[in-house]
matplotlib code that plots the C-alpha trace (Angstrom):
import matplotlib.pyplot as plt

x = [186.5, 187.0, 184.8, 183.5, 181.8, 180.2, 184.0, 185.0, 182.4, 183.1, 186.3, 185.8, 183.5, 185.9, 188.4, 186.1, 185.0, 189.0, 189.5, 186.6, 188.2, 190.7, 189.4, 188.3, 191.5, 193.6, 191.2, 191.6, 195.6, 197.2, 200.0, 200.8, 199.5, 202.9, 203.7, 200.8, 201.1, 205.0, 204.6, 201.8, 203.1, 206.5, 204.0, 202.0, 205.2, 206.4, 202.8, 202.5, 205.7, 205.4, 201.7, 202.0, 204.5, 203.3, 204.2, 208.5, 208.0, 208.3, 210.2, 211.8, 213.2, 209.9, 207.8, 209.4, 207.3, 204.0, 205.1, 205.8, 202.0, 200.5, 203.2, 202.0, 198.2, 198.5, 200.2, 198.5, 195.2, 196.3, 197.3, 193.3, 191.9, 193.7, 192.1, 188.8, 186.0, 186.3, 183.7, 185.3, 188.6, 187.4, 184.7, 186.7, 189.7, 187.0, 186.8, 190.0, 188.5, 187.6, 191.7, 192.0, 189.4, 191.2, 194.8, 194.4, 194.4, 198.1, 199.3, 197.8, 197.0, 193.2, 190.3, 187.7, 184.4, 181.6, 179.3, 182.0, 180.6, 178.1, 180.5, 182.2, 179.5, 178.2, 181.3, 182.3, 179.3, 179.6, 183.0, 181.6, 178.8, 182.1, 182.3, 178.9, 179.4, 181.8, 182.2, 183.5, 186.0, 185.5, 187.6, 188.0, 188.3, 190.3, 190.8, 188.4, 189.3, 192.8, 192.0, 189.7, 192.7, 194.9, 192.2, 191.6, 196.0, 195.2, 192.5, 195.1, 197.9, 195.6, 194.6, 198.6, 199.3, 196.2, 197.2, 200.8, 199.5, 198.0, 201.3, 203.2, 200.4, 200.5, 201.9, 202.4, 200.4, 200.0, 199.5, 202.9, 204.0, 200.7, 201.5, 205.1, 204.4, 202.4, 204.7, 207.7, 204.8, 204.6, 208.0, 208.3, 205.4, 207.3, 210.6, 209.1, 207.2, 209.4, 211.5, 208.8, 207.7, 210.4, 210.6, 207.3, 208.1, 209.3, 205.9, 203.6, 204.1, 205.1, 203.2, 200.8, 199.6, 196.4, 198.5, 200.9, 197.9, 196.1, 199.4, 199.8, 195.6, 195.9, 199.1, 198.8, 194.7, 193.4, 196.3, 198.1, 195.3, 193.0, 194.8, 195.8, 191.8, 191.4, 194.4, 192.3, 189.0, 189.6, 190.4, 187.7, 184.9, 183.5, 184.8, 181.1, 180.6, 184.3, 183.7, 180.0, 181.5, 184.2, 182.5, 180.9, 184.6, 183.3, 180.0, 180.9, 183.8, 181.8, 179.5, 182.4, 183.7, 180.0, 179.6, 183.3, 183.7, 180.7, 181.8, 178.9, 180.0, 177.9, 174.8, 176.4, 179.8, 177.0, 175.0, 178.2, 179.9, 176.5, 176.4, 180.1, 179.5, 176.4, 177.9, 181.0, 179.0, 176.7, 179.8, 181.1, 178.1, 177.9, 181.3, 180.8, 177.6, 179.0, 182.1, 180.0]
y = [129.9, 128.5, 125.7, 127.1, 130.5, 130.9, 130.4, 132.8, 135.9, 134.4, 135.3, 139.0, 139.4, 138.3, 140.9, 143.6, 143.2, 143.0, 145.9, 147.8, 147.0, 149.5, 152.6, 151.2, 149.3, 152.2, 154.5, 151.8, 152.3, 154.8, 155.1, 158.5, 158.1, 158.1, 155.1, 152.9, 153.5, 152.7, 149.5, 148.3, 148.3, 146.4, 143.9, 144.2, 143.9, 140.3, 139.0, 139.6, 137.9, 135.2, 134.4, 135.2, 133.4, 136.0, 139.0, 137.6, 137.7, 139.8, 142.6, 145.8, 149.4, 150.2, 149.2, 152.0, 154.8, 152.9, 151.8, 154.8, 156.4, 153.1, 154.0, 157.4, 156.1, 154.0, 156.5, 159.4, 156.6, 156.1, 159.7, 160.9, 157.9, 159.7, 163.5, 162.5, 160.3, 157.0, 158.0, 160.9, 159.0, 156.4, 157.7, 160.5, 157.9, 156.2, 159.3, 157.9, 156.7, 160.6, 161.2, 157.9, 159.0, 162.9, 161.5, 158.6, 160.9, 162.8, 159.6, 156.5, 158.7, 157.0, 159.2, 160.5, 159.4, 162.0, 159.4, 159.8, 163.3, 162.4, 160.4, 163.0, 165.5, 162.9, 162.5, 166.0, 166.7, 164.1, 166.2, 169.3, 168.1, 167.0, 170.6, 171.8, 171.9, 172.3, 169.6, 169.6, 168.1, 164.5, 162.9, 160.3, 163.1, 165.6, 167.8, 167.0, 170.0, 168.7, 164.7, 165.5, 167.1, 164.4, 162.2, 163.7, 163.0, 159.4, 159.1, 161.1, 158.9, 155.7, 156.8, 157.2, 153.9, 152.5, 154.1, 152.7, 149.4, 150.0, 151.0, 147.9, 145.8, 146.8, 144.1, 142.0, 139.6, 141.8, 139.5, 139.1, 142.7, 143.8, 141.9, 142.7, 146.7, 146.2, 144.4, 147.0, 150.1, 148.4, 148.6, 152.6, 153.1, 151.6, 153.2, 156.5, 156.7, 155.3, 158.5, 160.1, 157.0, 157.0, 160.5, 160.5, 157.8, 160.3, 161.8, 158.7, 155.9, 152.3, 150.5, 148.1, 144.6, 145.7, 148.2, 145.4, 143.1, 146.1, 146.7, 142.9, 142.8, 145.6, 143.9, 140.5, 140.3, 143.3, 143.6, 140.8, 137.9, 140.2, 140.1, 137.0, 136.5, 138.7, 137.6, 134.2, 135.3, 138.2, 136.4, 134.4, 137.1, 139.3, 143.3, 144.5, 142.2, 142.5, 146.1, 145.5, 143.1, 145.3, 148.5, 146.5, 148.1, 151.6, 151.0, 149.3, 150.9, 153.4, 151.2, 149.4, 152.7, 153.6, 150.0, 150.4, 153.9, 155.5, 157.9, 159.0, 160.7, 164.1, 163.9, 165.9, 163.2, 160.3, 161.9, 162.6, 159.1, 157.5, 159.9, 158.5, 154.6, 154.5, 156.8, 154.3, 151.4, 152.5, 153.7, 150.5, 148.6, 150.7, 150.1, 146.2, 146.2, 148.3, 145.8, 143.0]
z = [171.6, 175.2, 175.8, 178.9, 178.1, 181.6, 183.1, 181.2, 181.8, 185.9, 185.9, 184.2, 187.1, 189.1, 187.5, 187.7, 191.6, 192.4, 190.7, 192.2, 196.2, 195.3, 196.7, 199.5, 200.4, 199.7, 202.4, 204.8, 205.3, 207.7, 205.1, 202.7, 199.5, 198.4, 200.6, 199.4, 196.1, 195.8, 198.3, 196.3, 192.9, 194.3, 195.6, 192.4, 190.0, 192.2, 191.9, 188.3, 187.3, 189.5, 188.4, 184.9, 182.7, 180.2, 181.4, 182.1, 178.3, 175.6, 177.2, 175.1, 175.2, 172.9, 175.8, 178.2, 177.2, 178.0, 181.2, 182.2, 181.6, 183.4, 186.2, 186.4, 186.3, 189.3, 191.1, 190.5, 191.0, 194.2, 195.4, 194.4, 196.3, 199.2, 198.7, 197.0, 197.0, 195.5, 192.9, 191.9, 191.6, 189.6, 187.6, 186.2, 185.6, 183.2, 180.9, 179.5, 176.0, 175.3, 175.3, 173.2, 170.5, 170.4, 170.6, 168.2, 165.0, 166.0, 168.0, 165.4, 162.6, 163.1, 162.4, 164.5, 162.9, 162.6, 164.9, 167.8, 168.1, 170.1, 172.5, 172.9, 173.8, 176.8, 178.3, 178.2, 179.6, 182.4, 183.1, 183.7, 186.0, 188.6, 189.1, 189.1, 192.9, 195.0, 197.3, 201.4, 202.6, 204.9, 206.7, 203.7, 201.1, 203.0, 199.6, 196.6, 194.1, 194.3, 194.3, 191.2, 189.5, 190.3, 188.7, 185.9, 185.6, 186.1, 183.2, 181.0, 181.7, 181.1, 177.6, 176.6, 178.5, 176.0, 173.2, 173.5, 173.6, 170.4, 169.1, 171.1, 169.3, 165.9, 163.9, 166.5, 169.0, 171.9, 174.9, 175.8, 175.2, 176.9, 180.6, 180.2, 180.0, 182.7, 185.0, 184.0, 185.0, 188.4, 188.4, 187.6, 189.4, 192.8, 192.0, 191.6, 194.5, 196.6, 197.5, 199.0, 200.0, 202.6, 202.9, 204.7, 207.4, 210.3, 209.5, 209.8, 212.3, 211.4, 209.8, 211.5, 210.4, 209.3, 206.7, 205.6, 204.9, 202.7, 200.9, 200.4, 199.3, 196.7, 195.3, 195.4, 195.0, 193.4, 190.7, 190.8, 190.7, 188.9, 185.7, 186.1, 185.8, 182.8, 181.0, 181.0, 180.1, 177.7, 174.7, 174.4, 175.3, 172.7, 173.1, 174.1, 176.8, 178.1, 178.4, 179.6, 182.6, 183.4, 184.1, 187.3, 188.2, 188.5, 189.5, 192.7, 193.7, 195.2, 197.2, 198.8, 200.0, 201.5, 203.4, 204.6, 205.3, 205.2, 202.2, 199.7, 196.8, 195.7, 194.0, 191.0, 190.6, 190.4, 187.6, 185.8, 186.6, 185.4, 182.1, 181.6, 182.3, 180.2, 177.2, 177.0, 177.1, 174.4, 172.4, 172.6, 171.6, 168.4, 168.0, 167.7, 165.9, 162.7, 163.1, 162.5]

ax = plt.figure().add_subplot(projection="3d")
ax.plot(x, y, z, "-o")
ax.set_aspect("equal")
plt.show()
C-alpha cells in the first residue's frame, strides 16, 4: 500500500470532479457535437501520451477492438451531452455494469450469480423510470428522446470497452495495456469524428477563444490529467471505495450543468439516476464483502 492513504482517496476525488465538468463543458461550446467530440479526443490522445509514460506502452493489434467501443463511448457521450440533459447523459451511461453482468457469461464465460438478480431488477427499473415522461425540449437539450438513445449507445459501448479490458487483462498485468487502449480510443474516437467534424464548419462559425479553451479543458484537464490522477490512486485503494469515490462523477455532473446553465433534469431521470447510483454502489459493496 501507498504510504499516503489520504493522497490517494484526494486524487480519486480529484478524478471524479474532472470527470463530472464534462457535461457542462461540452454545453458551453458553440461547436457540433461532432466537432467537440473529435477535437477533444485529439487533445485527449496528445495529453495522455505525453503525461503518462504508461499508456506509450504496451501497445497491440488485440487491443483494437476495445479501443474502438471506448472510441464510440466518448463519442456517442459527447453527441447526447449535445441533445439531452446532462443527467440523462450520464446517468444512463452508468447503467453500463447491467451489460457487463449479461455479457460476461457469452463474452468471459463468467456466470451470473443468482444474488445479481436483484441488481438487475434496480437498474432495470431505474431505466424505465427515464421514460416514464416525456420530457421538452430546452435550449440545452434541444432533443431528449434522441440524446437518451444515444446514451443508452454510450453505456453499451462502455460495458464492451470494460469487458475487453477484462479480456486485455487476463493473464497479464493490465495497467499498461489498460492506458494504452485508452490512448489508441482517443485516437479512433478523433479520427472518426473528424469527417463530420469538418463537414459541419460551413454550417457553424469559427471557432472562438472561449471554444478553443473548452476543447483544450475537456482534453487536457478532464481526460487527460484525470487519469493521470486515477492511474495514481487506484492501485492502492480498495475496489469499494474506488467505486464509492468515483460515483461523486455522476452525482455532480448534474449540478455543474444547473449552476452553469441553468439546466434541471426531470424529476423522473433523478429518481431513476439515484435508483442506479445507489443499486451499483450497494452491488459493489456486496461484491467486496463476500470477496473478503
Amino acid at each position: 500500500m501507498d504510504a499516503s492513504p489520504v493522497r490517494n482517496r484526494l486524487l480519486l476525488v480529484a478524478t471524479a470532479v474532472l470527470f463530472s465538468t464534462g457535461g457542462v463543458a461540452i454545453k458551453a461550446a458553440a461547436l457540433t457535437g461532432w466537432q467537440i467530440a473529435s477535437f477533444r479526443s485529439g487533445v485527449a490522445a496528445a495529453a495522455l501520451l505525453l503525461l503518462l509514460p504508461e499508456a506509450r506502452r504496451g501497445w497491440a493489434w488485440r487491443m483494437v477492438p476495445v479501443s474502438a467501443a471506448y472510441a464510440a463511448t466518448l463519442v456517442a457521450f459527447v453527441l447526447a451531452n449535445r441533445l439531452t440533459t446532462a443527467a440523462n447523459a450520464i446517468f444512463l451511461q452508468s447503467t453500463a455494469p447491467l451489460y457487463v453482468l449479461l455479457l460476461a457469461p457469452w463474452l468471459l464465460g463468467e456466470k451470473v450469480r443468482r444474488s445479481d438478480a436483484a441488481y438487475i431488477v434496480a437498474i432495470v427499473g431505474g431505466l424505465a423510470l427515464f421514460f416514464v415522461a416525456r420530457e421538452p425540449a430546452v435550449r440545452t437539450a434541444p432533443s431528449p428522446r434522441e440524446g437518451d438513445l444515444l446514451a443508452l449507445g454510450s453505456g453499451v459501448f462502455y460495458a464492451f470497452m470494460l469487458l475487453g479490458l477484462r479480456w486485455l487483462g487476463r493473464g497479464r498485468p493490465s495497467g499498461d495495456s489498460g492506458l494504452a487502449t485508452v490512448a489508441l480510443g482517443n485516437i479512433l474516437a478523433f479520427l472518426a469524428a473528424l469527417p463530420m467534424a469538418l463537414g459541419a464548419r460551413a454550417a457553424v462559425p469559427a471557432a472562438g477563444a472561449a471554444d478553443v479553451a473548452v476543447i483544450l479543458y475537456l482534453g487536457v484537464a478532464q481526460i487527460g490529467l484525470s487519469y493521470y490522477c486515477l492511474t495514481r490512486a487506484i492501485r492502492h485503494v480498495t475496489a469499494f471505495e474506488a467505486t464509492a469515490i468515483l460515483l461523486i462523477e455522476p452525482a455532480l455532473n448534474p449540478v455543474w450543468v444547473w449552476l452553469v446553465h441553468g439546466e434541471k433534469p426531470g424529476v423522473w431521470a433523478l429518481c431513476g439516476g439515484g435508483l442506479i447510483l445507489f443499486a451499483t454502489l450497494l452491488n459493489t459493496w456486496r461484491q467486496t464483502a463476500n470477496s473478503s
